[in-house]
LOLUM-493655 format. One record per residue (C-alpha): residue number from 0; x, y, z. Coordinates in Angstrom, 1 decimal. Each point is the difference from the previous one (the first is absolute). Layout:
<nodes>
NODE  resi       X       Y       Z
NODE   NUM       X       Y       Z
...
</nodes>
This chain:
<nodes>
NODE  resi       X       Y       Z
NODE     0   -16.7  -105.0   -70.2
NODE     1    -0.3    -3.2     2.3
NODE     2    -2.5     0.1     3.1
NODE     3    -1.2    -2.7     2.0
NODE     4    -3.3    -1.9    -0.4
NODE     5    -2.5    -1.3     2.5
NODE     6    -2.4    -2.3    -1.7
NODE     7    -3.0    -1.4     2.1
NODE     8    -2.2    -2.3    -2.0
NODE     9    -3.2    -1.4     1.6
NODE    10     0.5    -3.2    -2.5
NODE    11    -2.1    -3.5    -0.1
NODE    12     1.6    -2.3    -1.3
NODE    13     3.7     0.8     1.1
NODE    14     1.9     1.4    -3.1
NODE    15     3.4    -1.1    -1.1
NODE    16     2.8     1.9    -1.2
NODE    17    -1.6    -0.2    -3.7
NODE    18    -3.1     1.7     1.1
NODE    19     2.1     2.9     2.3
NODE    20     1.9     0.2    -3.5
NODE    21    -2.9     1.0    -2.3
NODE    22    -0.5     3.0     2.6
NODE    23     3.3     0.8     0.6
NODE    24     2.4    -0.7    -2.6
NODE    25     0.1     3.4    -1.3
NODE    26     1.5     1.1     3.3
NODE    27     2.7    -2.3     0.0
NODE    28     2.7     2.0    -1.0
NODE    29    -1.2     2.9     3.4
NODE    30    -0.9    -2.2     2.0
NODE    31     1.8    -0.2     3.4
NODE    32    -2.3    -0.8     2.6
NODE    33    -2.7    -3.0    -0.6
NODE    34    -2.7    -0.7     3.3
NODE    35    -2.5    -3.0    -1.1
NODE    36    -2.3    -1.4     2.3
NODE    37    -0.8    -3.2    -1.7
NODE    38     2.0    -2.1    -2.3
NODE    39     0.0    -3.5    -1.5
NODE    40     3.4    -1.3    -1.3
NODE    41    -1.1    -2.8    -1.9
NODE    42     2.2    -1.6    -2.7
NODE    43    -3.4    -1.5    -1.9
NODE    44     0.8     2.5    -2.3
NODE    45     2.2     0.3    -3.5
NODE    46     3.8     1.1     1.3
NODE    47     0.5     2.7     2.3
NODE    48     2.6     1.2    -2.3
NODE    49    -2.8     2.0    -2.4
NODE    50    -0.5     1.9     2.9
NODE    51     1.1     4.1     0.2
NODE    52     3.2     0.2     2.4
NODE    53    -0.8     2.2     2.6
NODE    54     4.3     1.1     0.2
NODE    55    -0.6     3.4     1.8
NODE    56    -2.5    -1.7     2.9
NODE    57     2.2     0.4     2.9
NODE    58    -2.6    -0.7     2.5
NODE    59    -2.9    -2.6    -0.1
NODE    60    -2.4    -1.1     3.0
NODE    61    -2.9    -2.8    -1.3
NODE    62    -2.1    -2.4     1.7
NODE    63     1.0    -3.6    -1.8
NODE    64    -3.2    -1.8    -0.5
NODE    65     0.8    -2.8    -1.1
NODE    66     3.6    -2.5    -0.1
NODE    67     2.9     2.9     0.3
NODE    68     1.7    -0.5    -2.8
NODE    69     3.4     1.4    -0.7
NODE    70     0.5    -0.3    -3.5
NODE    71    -3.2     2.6    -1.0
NODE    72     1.4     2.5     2.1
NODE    73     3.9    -0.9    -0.8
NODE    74    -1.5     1.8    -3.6
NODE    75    -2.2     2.7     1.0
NODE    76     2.0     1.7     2.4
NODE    77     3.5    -0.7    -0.7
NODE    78     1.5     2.8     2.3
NODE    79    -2.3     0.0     2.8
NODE    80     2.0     1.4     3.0
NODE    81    -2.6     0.1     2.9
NODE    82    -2.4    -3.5    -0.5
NODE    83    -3.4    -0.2     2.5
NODE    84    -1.6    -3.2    -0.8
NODE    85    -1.9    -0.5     3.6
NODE    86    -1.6    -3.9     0.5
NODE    87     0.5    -3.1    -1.2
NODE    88    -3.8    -0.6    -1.8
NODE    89    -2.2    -2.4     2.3
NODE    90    -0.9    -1.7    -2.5
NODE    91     3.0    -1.4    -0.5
NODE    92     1.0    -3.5     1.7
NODE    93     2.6    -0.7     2.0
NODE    94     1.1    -2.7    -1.6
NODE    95     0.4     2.2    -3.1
NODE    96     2.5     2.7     1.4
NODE    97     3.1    -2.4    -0.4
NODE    98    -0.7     0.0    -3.6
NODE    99    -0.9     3.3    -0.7
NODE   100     3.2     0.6     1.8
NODE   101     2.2    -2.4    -2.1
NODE   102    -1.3     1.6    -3.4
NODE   103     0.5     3.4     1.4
NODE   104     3.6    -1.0     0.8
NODE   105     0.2    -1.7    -3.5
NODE   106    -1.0     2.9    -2.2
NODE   107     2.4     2.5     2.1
NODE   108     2.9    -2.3    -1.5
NODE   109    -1.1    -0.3    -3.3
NODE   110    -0.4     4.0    -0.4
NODE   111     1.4     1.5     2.6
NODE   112    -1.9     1.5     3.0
NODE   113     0.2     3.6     0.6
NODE   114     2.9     2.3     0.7
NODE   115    -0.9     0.8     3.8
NODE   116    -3.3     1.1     1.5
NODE   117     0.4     2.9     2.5
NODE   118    -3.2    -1.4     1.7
NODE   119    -1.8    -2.7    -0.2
NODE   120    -2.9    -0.1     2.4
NODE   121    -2.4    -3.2     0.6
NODE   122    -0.7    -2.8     2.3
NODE   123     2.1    -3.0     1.2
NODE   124    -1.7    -2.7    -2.0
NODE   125    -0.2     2.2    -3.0
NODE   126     3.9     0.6    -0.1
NODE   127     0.8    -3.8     0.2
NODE   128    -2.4    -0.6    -2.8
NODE   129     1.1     3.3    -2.4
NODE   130     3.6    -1.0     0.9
NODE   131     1.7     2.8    -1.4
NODE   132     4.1    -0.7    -0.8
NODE   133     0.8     3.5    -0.4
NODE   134     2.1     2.5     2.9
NODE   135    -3.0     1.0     2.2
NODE   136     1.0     3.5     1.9
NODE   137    -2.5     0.6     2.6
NODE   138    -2.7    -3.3     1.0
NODE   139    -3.6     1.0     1.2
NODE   140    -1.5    -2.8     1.0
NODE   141    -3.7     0.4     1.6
NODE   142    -0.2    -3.5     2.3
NODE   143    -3.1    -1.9    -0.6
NODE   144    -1.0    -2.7    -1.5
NODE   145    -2.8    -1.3    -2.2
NODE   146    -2.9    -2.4     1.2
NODE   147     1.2    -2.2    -2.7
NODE   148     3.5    -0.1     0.9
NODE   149    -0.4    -2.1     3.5
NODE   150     4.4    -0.4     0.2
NODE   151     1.7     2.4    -1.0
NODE   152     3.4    -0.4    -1.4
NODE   153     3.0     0.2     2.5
NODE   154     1.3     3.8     0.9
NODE   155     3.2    -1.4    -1.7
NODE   156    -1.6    -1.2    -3.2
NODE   157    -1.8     3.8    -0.1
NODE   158     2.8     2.3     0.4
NODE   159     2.5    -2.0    -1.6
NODE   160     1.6     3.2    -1.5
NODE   161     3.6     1.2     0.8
NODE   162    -0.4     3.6    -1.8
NODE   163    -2.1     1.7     2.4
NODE   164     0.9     2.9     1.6
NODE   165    -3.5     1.2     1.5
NODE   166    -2.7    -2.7     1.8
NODE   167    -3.7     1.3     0.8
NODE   168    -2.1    -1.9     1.8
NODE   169    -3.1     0.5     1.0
NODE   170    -2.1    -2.6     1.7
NODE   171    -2.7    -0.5     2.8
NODE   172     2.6    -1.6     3.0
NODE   173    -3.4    -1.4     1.7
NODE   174    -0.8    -1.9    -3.1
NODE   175     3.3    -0.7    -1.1
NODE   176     2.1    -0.4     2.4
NODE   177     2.6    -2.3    -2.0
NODE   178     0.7     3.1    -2.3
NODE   179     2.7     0.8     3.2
NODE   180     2.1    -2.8    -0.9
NODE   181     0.3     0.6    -3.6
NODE   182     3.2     2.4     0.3
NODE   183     1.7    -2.9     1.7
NODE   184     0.2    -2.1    -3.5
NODE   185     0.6     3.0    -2.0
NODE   186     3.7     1.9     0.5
NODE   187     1.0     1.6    -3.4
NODE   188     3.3     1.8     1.1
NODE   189    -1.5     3.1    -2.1
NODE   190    -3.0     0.5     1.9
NODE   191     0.4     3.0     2.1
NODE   192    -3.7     1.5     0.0
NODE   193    -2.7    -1.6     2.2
NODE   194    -3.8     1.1     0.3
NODE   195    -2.3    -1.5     2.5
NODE   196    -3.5     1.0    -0.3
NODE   197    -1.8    -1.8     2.5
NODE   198    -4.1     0.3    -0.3
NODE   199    -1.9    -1.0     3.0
NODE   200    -3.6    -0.2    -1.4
NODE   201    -3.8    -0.7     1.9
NODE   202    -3.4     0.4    -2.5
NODE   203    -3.0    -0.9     0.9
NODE   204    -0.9    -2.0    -2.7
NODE   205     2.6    -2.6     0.4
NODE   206     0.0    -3.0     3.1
NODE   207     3.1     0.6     2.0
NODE   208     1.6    -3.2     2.0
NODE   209    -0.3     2.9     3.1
NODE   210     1.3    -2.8     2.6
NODE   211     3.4    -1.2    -2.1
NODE   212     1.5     2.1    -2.8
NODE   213    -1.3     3.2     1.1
NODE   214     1.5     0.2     3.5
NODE   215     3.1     1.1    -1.4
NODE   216     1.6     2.8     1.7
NODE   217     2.3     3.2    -1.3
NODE   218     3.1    -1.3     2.0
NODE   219    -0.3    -3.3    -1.2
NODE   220    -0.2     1.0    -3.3
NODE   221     3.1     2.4     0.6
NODE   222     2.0    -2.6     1.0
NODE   223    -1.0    -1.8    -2.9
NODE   224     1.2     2.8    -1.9
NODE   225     3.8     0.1     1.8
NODE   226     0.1    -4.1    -0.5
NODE   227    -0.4     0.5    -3.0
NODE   228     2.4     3.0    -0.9
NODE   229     2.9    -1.9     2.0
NODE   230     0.8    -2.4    -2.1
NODE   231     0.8     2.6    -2.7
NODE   232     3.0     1.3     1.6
NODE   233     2.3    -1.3    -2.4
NODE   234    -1.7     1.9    -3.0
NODE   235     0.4     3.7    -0.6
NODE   236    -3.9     1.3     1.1
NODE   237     0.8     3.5     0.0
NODE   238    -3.6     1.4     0.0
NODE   239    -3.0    -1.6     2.1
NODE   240    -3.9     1.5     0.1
NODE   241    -2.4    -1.8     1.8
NODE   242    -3.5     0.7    -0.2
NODE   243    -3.0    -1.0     2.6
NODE   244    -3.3     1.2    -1.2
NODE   245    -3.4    -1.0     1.7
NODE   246    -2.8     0.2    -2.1
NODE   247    -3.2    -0.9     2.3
NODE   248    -3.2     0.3    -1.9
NODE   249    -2.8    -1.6     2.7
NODE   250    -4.0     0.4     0.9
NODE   251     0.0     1.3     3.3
NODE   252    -1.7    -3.7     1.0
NODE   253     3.2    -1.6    -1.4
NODE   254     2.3     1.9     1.7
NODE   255    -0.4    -1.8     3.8
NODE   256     0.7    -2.9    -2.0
NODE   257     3.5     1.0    -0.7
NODE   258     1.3     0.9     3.0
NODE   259     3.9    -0.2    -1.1
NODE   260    -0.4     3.1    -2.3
NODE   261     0.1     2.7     2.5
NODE   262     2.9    -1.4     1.8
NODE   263     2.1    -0.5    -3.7
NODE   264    -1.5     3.9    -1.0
NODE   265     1.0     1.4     3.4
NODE   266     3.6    -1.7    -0.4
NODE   267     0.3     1.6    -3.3
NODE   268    -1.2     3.5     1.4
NODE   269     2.8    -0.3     2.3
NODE   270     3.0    -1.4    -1.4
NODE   271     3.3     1.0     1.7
NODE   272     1.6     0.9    -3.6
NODE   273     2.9     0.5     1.6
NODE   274     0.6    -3.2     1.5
NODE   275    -1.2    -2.2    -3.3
NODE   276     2.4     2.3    -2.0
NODE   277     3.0    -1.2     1.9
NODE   278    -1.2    -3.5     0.3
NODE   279    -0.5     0.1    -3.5
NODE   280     3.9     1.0    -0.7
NODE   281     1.6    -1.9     2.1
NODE   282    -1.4    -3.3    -1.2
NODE   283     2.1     0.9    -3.3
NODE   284     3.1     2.1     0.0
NODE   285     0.2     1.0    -3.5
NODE   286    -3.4     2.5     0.8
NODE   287     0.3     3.4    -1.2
NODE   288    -3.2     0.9    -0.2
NODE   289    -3.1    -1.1     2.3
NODE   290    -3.6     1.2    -1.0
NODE   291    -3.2    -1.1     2.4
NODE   292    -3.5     0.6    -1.3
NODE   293    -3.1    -0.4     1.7
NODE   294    -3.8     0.5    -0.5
NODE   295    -3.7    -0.6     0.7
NODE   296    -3.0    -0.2    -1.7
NODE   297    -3.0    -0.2     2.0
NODE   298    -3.3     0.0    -1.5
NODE   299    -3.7    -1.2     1.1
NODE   300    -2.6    -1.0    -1.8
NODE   301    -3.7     0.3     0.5
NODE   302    -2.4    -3.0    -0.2
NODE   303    -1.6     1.2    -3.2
NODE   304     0.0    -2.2    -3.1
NODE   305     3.4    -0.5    -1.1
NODE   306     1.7     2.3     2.6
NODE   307     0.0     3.2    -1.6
NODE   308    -0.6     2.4     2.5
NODE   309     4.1     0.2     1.2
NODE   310     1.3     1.8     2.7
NODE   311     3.9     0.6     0.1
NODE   312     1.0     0.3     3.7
NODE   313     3.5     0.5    -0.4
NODE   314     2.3     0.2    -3.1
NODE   315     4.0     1.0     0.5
NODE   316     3.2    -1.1    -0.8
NODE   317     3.4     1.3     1.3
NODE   318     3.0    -0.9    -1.7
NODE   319     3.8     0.6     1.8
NODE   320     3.5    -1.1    -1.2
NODE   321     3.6     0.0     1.3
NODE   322     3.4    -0.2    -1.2
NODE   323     2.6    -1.6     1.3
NODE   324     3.3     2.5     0.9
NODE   325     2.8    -0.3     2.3
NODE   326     0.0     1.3     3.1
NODE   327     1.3     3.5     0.3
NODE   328     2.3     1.8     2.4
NODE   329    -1.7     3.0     0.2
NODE   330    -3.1    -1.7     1.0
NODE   331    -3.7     1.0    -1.4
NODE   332    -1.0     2.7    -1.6
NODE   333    -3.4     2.4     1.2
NODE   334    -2.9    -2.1    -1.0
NODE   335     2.1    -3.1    -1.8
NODE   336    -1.3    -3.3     1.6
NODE   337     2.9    -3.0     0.0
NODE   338    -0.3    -3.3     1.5
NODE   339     3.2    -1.5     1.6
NODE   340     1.2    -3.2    -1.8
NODE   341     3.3    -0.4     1.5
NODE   342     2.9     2.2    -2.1
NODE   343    -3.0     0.7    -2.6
NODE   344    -3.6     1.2     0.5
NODE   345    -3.4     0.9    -1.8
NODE   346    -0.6     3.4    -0.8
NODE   347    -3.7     0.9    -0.6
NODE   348    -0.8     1.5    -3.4
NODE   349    -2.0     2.8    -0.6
NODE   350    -3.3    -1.1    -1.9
NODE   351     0.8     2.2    -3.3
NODE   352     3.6    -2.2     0.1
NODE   353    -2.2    -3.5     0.6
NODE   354    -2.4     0.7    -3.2
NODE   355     2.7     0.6    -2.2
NODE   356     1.6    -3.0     1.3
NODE   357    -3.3    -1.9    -0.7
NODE   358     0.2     1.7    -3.4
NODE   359     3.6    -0.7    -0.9
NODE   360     0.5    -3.3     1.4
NODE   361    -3.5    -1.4    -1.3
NODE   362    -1.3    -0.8     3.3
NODE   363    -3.5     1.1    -0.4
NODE   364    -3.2    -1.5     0.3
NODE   365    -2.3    -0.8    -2.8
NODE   366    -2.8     1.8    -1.1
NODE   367    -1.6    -3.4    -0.3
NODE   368     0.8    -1.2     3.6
NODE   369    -1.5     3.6     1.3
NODE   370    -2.9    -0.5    -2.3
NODE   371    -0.7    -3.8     1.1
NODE   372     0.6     0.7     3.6
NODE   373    -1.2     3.1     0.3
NODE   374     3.4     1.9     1.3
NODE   375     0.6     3.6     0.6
NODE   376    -0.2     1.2    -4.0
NODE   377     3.0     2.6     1.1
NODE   378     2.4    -3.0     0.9
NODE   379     3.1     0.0    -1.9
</nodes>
């Protein structure tokens, strides 16, 4: 009988695949599901090849502390379908990702990569150094960078894959505004599903460039949004979700210090859905399916040590979606919303239809994006 694992070790030094396989080898052959918090892929070792194959892991999320090595995994997991591998290490150099990248690329060729990952979720910088060659279904790439990665590789060089079907994003758009731009280099004709998940963050503990960066404004960023959804008319994007969450976590001293928050919050408590949905499909034709998301996290924390005494002020999230349909001569039916597009229009879904469209279509939200940003933990 197979059932999935969750293994958290509290570990010092960080062990390698050898050490997991003293533990674990016995459960090789039921194994589906592996969750390690710390790991070292270090080739220091005798050959990897000793090691137990893993064949029935279908899922594995680790923390890579240390080069991310392909060739260790390449053995251990062999038919890993859904692959979470978060950050590039900081201890890393820059210097070193181009040939950490190269051997990756290398040992692919001499032994094959694998036969497609479903998922394979991570950062930018640790993608271009992992360089995986095989088909990659559905991209979920969490935008930021490492202090020890000062330039980044170009959006081009990243998402230099022509299988992709579904693209995640999700990304600060005051602290990475550039992350806009990156759909313009990148236009594999079998892309069709698109997730924006746009995080506008404020805590306390952090020194915010209040005059500059931080004056950014909802319709700015909305335009920034259309721009960049434009240029993508040529492709088939049939399914579009974005997602604008605002996770303010402040001191009530801080707060007069951040003026711009209100005024972004307020323009998210009042979005005209309506009006963004048909914005949204008519900057590409080939839109079925439109899906807007947004939410708030407001909390305050006291002046104690550390902050613990926290006060959530408002927590909500409301999530709406629309399908395009072509207009109808018998006009609306009783309590059926539709927004005139010309000959074709968006009709309003009813929420049970939008989660099982979240469901179906693999739309959602992460459970570590609601965890780190403190979303709505009922968000699809």
């Amino acid at each position: 009988m197979r059932s999935p694992l969750r293994l958290r070790v509290a570990a010092r030094p960080f062990w390698t695949p050898r050490r997991y396989d003293l533990f674990l080898g016995h459960l090789a052959p039921t194994l589906e599901t592996l969750e390690l918090p710390h790991i070292c892929l270090t080739d220091d070792s005798p050959s990897t090849r000793t090691l137990t194959r893993y064949g029935s892991v279908r899922s594995l999320s680790i923390v890579i502390h240390s080069i991310p090595l392909l060739e260790p995994l390449l053995d251990w997991v062999p038919a890993v379908s859904f692959l979470d591998v978060g950050e590039l290490y900081d201890g890393i150099k820059e210097s070193e990702c181009e040939g950490i990248r190269s051997r990756n690329i290398h040992i692919q060729a001499v032994r094959g990569p694998w036969r497609e990952l479903r998922r394979l979720t991570c950062s930018p910088v640790m993608l271009y150094t992992l360089a995986p060659t095989c088909p990659i279904r559905h991209l979920y790439l969490h935008w930021t960078f490492p202090s020890n990665c000062k330039e980044c590789p170009s959006p081009t060089q990243i998402l230099r894959q022509d299988s992709i079907s579904r693209l995640t994003l999700t990304f600060n758009p005051l602290k990475n505004p550039r992350v806009f731009s990156v759909l313009h280099g990148f236009s594999p004709p079998s892309l069709t599903h698109l997730n924006l998940c746009m995080v506008f963050a404020a805590h306390g503990h952090k020194r915010l460039n209040v005059g500059e960066t931080w004056t950014l404004r909802w319709k700015t960023v909305f335009e920034m949004v259309l721009c960049t959804l434009r240029p993508l008319h040529s492709l088939q994007l049939t399914h579009v979700r974005i997602v604008v969450h605002c996770d303010i976590r402040l001191p009530p001293a801080r707060r007069t210090l951040h003026p711009y928050t209100n005024n972004l919050m307020d323009a998210v408590r009042h979005l005209n859905f309506g009006c963004a949905a048909a914005e949204l499909a008519r900057s590409s034709p080939s839109l079925e399916f439109v899906v807007l998301t947004t939410s708030i996290n407001n909390e305050q924390y006291g002046d104690d040590i550390g902050g613990r005494e926290q006060t959530t002020l408002e927590r909500w999230s409301v999530t709406r979606g629309w399908q395009r349909t072509k207009r109808s001569v018998d006009g609306v039916s009783r309590g059926e919303s539709r927004i005139g597009m010309g000959e074709q229009s968006l009709r309003e879904l009813p929420p049970e239809s939008v989660d099982k469209l979240v469901k179906a279509e693999d739309l959602w939200v992460s459970e570590r994006d609601k965890t780190s940003y403190h979303m709505d933990p009922l968000m699809q």
